[in-house]
Every structure is written in C-alpha cells, then in structure tokens.
MIZA-708162 format. One record per residue (C-alpha): x, y negated, z. Coordinates in steps of 0.02 Angstrom, whole numbers, plus 50000, padded with zeros to 5 digits. Example, Ala and Ser with C-alpha at 12.3 -4.5 7.8 and 13.67 -1.06 7.14 Angstrom:
// MIZA-708162
506155022550390 506845005350357 
***
This chain:
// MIZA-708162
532954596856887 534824594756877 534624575556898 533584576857055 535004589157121 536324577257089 535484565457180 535234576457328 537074576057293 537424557257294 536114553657439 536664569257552 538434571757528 539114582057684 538474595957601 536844598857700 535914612557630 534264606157518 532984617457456 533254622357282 532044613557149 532014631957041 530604637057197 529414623257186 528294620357048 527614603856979 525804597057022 524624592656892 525214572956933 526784574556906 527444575657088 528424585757189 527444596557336 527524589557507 528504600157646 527114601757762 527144614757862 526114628357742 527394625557620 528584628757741 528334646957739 528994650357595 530514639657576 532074649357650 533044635157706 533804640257875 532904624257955 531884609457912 532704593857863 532074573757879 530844567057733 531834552457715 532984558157575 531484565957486 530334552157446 532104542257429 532244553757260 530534550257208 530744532857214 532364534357123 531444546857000 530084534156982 531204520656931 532154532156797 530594533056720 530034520056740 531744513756640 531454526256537 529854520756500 530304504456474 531464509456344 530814518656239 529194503356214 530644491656166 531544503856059 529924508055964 529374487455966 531274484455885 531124497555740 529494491955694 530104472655688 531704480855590 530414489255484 529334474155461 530984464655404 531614475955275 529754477955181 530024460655156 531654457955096 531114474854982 529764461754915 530984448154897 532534457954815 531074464254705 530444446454669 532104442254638 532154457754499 530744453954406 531104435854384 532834440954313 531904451354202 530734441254153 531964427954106 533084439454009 531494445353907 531234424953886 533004424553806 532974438453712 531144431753629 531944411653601 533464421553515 532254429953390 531234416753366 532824406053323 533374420753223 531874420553113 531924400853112 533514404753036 533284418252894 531724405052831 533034389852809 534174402552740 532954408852604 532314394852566 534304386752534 534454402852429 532974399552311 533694381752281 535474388952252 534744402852132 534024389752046 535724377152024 536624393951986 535404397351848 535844382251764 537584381651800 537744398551719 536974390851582 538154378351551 539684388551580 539544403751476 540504392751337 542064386951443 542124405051510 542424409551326 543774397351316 544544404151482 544414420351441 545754417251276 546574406251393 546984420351517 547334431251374 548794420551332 549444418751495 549274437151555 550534441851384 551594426251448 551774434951632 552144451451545 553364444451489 554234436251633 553744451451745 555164460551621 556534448051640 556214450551829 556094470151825 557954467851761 558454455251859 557984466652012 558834481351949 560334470551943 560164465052135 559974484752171 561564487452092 562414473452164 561814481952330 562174496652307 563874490952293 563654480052437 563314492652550 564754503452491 566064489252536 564884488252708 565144508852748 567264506252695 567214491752815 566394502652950 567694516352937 568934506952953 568214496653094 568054513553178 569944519253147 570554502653220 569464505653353 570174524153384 571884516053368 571744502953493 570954514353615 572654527453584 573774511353608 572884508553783 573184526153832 574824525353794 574904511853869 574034518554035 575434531854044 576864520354039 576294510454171 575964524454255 577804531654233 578514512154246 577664515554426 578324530154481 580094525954421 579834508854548 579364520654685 580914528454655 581924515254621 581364508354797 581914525254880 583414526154823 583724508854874 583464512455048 584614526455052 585824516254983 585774504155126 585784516455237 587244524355173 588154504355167 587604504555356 588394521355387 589954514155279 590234499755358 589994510155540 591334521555492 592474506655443 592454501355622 592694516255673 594304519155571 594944500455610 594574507455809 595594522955775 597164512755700 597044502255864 597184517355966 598404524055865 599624509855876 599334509656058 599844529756077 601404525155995 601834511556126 601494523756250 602284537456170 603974525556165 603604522156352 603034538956396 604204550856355 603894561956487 601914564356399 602614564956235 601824582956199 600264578756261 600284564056165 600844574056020 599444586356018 598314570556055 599114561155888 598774578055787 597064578455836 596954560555796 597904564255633 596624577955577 595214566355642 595854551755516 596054563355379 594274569355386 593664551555386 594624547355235 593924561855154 592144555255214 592724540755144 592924543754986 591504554554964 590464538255014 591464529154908 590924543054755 589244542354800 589114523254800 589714522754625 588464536054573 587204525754644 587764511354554 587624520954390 585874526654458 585194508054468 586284502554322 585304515554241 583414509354308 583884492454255 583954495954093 582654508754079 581634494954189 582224480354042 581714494753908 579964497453988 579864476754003 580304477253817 578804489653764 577704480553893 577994464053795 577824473453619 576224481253669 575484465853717 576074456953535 575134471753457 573714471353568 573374452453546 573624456353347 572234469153376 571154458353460 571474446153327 571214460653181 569804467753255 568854448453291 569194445653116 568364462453069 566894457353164 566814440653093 566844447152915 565534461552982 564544447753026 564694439652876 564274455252775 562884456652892 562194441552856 562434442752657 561574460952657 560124452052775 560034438752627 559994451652502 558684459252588 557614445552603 557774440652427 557564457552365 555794457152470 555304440752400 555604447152230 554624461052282 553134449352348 553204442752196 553284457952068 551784464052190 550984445452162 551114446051985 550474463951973 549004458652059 548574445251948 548754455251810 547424464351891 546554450851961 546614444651760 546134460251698 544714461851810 544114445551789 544034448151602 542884464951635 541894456151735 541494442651612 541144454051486 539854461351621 539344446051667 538784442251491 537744456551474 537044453351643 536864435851628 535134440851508 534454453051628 534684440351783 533704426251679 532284437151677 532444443851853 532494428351907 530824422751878 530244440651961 531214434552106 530644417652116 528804426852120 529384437052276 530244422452346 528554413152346 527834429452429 528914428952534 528854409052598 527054409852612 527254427452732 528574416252817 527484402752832 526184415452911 527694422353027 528324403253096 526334399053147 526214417853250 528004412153312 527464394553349 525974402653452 527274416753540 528244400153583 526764391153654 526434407453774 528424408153826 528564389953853 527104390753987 527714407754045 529304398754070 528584383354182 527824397654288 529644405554291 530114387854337 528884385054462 529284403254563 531124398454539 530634382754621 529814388954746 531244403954783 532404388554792 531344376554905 531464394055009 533294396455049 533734376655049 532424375155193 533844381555292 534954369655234 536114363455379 537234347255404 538884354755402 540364343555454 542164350655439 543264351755593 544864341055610 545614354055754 545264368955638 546234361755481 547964365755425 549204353955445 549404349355247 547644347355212 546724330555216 545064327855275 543844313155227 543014298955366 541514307255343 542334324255367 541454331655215 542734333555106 544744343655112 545774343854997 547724348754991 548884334655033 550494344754971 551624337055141 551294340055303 550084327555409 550854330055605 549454336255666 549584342855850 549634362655835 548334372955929 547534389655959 546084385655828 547054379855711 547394389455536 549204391855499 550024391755359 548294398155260 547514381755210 545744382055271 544684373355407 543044379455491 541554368055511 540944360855675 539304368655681 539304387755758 537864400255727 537534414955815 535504417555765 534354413755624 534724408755455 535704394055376 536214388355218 537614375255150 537894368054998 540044365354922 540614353354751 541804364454677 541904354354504 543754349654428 544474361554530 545484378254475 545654388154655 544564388654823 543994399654944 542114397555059 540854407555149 540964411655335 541944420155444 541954425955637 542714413255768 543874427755831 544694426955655 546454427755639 547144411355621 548844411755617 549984421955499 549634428255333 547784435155320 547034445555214 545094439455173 543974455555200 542394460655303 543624470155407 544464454655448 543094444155505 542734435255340 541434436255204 541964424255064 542264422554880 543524412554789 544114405254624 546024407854557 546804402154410 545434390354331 544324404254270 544554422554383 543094424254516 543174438154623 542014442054787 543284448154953 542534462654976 543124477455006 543724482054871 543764466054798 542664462754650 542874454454496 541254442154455 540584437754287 539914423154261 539554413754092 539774398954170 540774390854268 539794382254423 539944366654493 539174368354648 539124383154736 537724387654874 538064399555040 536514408655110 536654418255278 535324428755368 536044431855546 534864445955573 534584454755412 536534455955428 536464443955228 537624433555163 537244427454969 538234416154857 537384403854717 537554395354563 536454379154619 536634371054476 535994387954378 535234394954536 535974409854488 536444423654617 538404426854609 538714438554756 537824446054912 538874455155055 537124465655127 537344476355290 538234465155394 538574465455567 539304448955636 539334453855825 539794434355853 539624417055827 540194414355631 540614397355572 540664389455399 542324387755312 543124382155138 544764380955071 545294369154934 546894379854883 548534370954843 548864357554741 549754364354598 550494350354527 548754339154531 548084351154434 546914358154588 546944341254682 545074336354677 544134338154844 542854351454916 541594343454969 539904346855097 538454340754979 536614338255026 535474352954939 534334346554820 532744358454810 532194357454639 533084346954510 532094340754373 
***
C-alpha cells in the first residue's frame, strides 16, 4: 500500500490530492475497484480526478510482480541447481574418503602380512642357530675352563696395578692441591696490583686536574700582566710628555717673568703630579717583580708536575708490563691446572674402566659357573623346544597359506582400487587444458622456452620492455589462456628443483611490489622452499605433509563449485584443496620457478601433457 502511494507520488507530484488506499478494499482478483460513479459515494476526495494515473499504477504494479515473480522462479531454479551440485561433490569427497580408507586398510594388511612373513624366517633362523649354539657349547665348555683361570690371573694382576694407580692419584691430588694454593696467592696478588694501579690513576686524575686549574691560572695572571706592561709603558709616555712640558715652562718661566706665579703654582701642581707618578711607578715596578716571582714560581711547580707526569707514566708502563706478565703466567697456570684436570679425569676413566672390568670379570666368572649348571638343563630343553618349534612351523605353515589366500583377496581388491583410482583420474584430466606461458606477464630475469612451456630463473636481467601486466620484482608469469567458467585442469614438472610457487590467481592481482600470496590477495597457490618445506598460502598458511616428494604436481579448478585442488600425479595423491571460493573474475594459470640459488634451483618448470592412467 505504501508502494502504490509512492507512486501516486512519483506519477502526480504537484501534490494533487489522491484517494487514500486505507478506504478501498481488494477484489477477490487481486485488483483495485474501479472509480465509477457508485464508488464515488463514498470516497471523500473533494473532486474526481482523471483515470489515467490509476491504471498507470496498475500497470506499474503489474510489472513489479511480475519482476517479482520472475525472481523468485530463478532464485528457487538456482538453489536447486546449487543443491544438485553440492549432493554430488558430497558423493565425490565421500568417494574420495572411502578410497583413502580403503587403501590405508590395504597397507596396514601388506604390513602384517610382511610382518608375519618375517617372524617365520626369523624362527626358522633361530631353530638353526639353537642348533649351531648347541654344539658350539659343546665344544667350548673346556676352553671356558681354561679362560676362566686365565681371567683369574689377570683380575689379581689388575689389582695390582689398580694400587700403584690409587697412589699415583693421590699424589696428583696433592700436587693439586698445592697447585691451586700457588693459583689463589697469584689471584690476590693479581687483585692488589689491580687495586694499586686503579689508586695510581686516581691520583693521577687529580693532578691533572690541579695541573689544570693551575694553567687556568697561570693564563690569568698572564693577562693581567700584560695589561699592567700596557698600562706601564702608557704611563712612561706620559712621564716622558710631562718632562717635555716641564722643560718648556722653564723657558717660559725665564721669558715670562711677569707669569712667574702662575707658572709657579702651575710647576707645583706639575711637581705633585710627577711625584704621584713616580710613586705609581714604583708600585708597578713592585708588582711586576711579584709577578715575576709568581710565574717563576708556576714554572717550576709546572716542571715539578711535568716531572711526576713523566714518573707516573714509567710506573704505569711497568704496571702494564707487571700486570701482562701476571696474566701470562695466569694463563700459564691456567693451562697447567686445565692439564691437571684432564689427566686427573683420564686417570679417573681409567680407575672407573678398570673397576668395571673387575666387575665385568667377576661377573663373567658367575655367569660361567651358571652357565655350567645351565648348560645340562638347556640340552634337555632343547629337544622340548625343538618339539614346539616344529609345532610351531607347521601352525606357520598353516598361517602363510590363510595369508597367501588374504593376499590373493587384497591384490584383486587392489586392481579394483586401481581401476576407481583410474577412473577418478581419467575424471579430473578430462579437463586438462593446453596451457602456454605468457612472455608479457614474465619478470624481467626469468627465461622462457620456444615452446613457452617452460621458466626458469635466469639470475640477470633479460631487457624486457616493462608493462602494466608485467610481474615486478616477484618472479612469476601468468599463462595465456583466461578462464572465467567451467572447470580446467593443468599439469607442472617440478622434479630437481628446491623452491616454486603455482596455482591461479585473479587478473586484477597485484603485480608490482612485494606481494603477499593469500586468497585475500587474489591468489590460491602452494609452494615449495628450501628443498623439502611445503606449505599451502592459505590463510593462515599451512604446513603440508607429504612422504614424498612429487615430481609432478597437478592443479584442478572448479569455477563454479568455487574448488581449487592440488595433486601428487605421480602418486595421485590429494595435497591441498582451497573449497569455498569466490573468484568474481577471470583467473589465469601461473607458476614461479623461484631463484636460482647458486644452480642449486636452476632446473625449469615446465607445462606437461596429463597422462590419464600410467601403467
């Protein structure tokens, strides 16, 4: 009701005023009542309006659902086709599931077949080596009599010389305990020197540190003194101005006469003047000589620090050479403790050697002695045994002909196995496409064949005009062949090589910069690093186990079913599926051969023909 007001809205929009849908109700068909002029009555529009926008909005009402409609059959005809394809990849994944099974259950039965196969060689070896044992027992009982006294003598001979080495290692433990007394004097005195050596450069720290301050002063009092020579030598032109003057006023005072007590007072004043520069004279001249006596005096105290200074660096360099020498002989005590050691642990090894052939003697003689009395007792048991043996061979016998019949029933189980395998493979390789790699996709250091069905790494770069499509740096290269429908499969030699990368990937990949491989990204791949690590670049990545290592590995993609699968071929085993995917494009094949390395990775990938079902 709202929708057909809105479009009242849309089709009437000076704001004419329509009857309001809330009064009318709905005829059995579905249709709205026609404003004749019963129906007129009872509507309280102010005045009639035109039909034309009326049946305007049924016809737009019609086509809604009509859409509508339309819809909804193609939804319903799309989940039942999405339905129809997942009961039968359900039957396939469950296919796949039981023929897993049924091979590990295969494997498991060969291994205990084998097993048994085994234990029947191995009893029947151990009846025949009962048998030689019994004789050779026989035989030796009387030379194990003559070893026996043998040992005797030698284990009193190795008493003795375990003795004279019990002494001669309580002498080494003497010798280190004394060792290691010399070692601790050695280390206390090591560690006075040390304490001494670090005073001496404290000491010597403060009387460079004095020796500085003393220059600072010395440097001061240097500048006053030129001042004060400045100030000297000023007042000594003064003076010498002064006696000009002076000698001048008494010309003048012989030719003026009549200014003579002017003059006067003027020479008095001149008088006192000259006597208070002499006095400022000799003050300067006092205080010059005290400075003198003040830089005589840093002189020497500066040749006395020089002296020390050259001293302390005599007895530091007969330091350094005391305490090197220390170290030397520390190192040399070092070494003859380590000796010590090590021959102290040898003697050790052997005392312990020694003890345990004492044992090893002692035992051996018990278990002669036992073996004697046993020997008897196993020379009758050993005809029991044989008995049981025989029991047992013909019960084995019994076992290998129900194990040759289990084998018969597993071998022709296994050429069904074969057959569905072959048939599951003859499946996916139906899809198989001719993939050719593309020359404008490739980075610029790889090296593609004539053919352009094999890359490999080419370690320098091959001047290649750059463009958009092209990968850079990441060494891979998209095939020629685009799919944005259906299924497809391809088919890569990966044999001699230790790193690679395939699968497929979007064309709006990113092809320049570092990438990261990941469904995110626009790529579903696997790859191969470091000879023997397989991991699938998913996200997160996972680690794959495989027992073998493939050499040629199989890509399966399912546009629709959103499937991409990864094989063994050589195997046909299943090494990784991404499930769930949504593509959203056109997705290309791609493969890179990884670097180099040294010609350790430099054999090619390369596009191979599927074969269905190898014999």
């Amino acid at each position: 009701m709202e929708m057909t007001e809105g479009i009242y809205r849309q089709l009437d929009p000076d704001g004419v005023d329509r009857p309001s849908m809330d009064k009318h109700e709905e005829t059995d068909t579905g249709e709205f009542p026609c404003k004749t002029s019963n129906s007129r009555e009872n509507l309280e529009a102010p005045s009639p309006q035109p039909s034309g926008p009326w049946k305007r909005a049924a016809v737009c009402l019609g086509l809604l659902c009509a859409l509508l409609l339309s819809a909804i059959a193609l939804l319903s005809f799309k989940m039942m086709e999405n339905k129809q394809l997942q009961t039968s990849y359900k039957e396939k994944l469950q296919m796949q599931s039981g023929y897993d099974n049924m091979a590990i259950e295969y494997q498991q039965l060969q291994i205990t077949y084998n097993n048994l196969k085994t234990e029947n060689s191995q009893l029947q070896t151990s009846n025949r080596n009962l048998s030689r044992e019994k004789l050779q027992l026989q035989g030796s009982f009387d030379p194990l009599n003559r070893e026996k006294l043998g040992l005797q003598t030698r284990n009193d001979r190795l008493n003795a010389e375990k003795s004279s080495l019990q002494n001669r290692y309580n002498n080494l433990l003497r010798e280190k305990l004394q060792l290691q007394t010399g070692y601790n004097n050695l280390t206390e005195e090591n560690s006075q020197l040390v304490d001494s050596y670090n005073n001496l450069n404290t000491e010597k720290t403060h009387l460079q540190t004095s020796y500085n301050n003393i220059s600072r002063e010395k440097s001061t009092l240097q500048t006053k003194w030129d001042d004060m020579n400045r100030e000297n030598s000023r007042l000594n032109s003064s003076y010498t101005n002064l006696n000009r003057e002076k000698s001048e006023l008494q010309a003048s005072y012989n030719r003026l006469n009549q200014e003579r007590s002017q003059l006067l007072d003027r020479y008095n004043n001149l008088t006192n003047g000259n006597t208070y520069l002499q006095t400022s004279y000799n003050n300067l001249n006092r205080e010059k000589s005290q400075l003198q006596t003040s830089y005589n005096n840093l002189n020497r105290v500066k040749s006395q620090l020089q002296t020390s200074n050259n001293n302390l660096n005599r007895e530091k360099s007969q330091l350094e050479t005391s305490y090197n020498n220390l170290i030397g002989e520390k190192l040399q005590l070092e070494t003859s403790y380590n000796n010590l050691t090590k021959e102290k642990s040898q003697l050790q090894t052997s005392y312990n050697n020694l003890n345990r052939v004492k044992s090893q003697l002692q035992t051996s003689y018990n278990n002669l002695n036992r073996e004697k009395s046993q020997f008897e007792t196993s020379n009758s048991n050993l005809n029991k045994e044989k008995s049981q043996l025989q029991t047992s061979y013909n019960n084995l016998n019994r076992e290998k002909s129900q194990l040759q019949d289990k084998f018969h029933t597993m071998a022709a189980e296994k050429d069904k196995l074969q057959k569905r395998l072959c048939n599951l493979r003859m499946e996916i390789t139906k899809y198989a496409v001719d993939v050719t790699l593309d020359p404008d996709t490739a980075e610029n250091h790889l090296i593609l064949s004539a053919d352009e069905k094999q890359v490999r790494d080419g370690d320098s770069p091959q001047n290649r005009p750059d463009n958009p499509k092209r990968f850079d740096p990441i060494g891979c290269v998209f095939g020629k062949q685009g799919f944005t429908s259906g299924r497809f499969y391809y088919e890569v030699e990966v044999s001699g090589k230790t790193g690679w990368d395939l699968g497929v990937a979007r064309e709006s990949i990113n092809r320049k910069g570092d990438i990261t491989a990941s469904p995110e990204n626009g790529d579903w791949s696997i790859w191969l690093r470091n000879g023997d690590e397989y991991k699938a670049l998913d996200t997160p990545r996972i680690l794959l186990s495989l027992k073998e290592k493939p050499e040629r590995v199989g890509v399966f993609v399912d546009y629709e079913a959103g499937l991409v699968s990864f094989y063994d071929t050589d195997r046909w085993n299943l090494m990784y599926s991404f499930r769930g995917v949504s593509f959203k494009e056109k997705i290309y094949p791609f493969v890179c051969p990884f670097l180099n390395d040294g010609g350790k990775n430099s054999s090619p990938l390369i596009i191979v023909t599927p074969i269905a079902c190898p014999k």
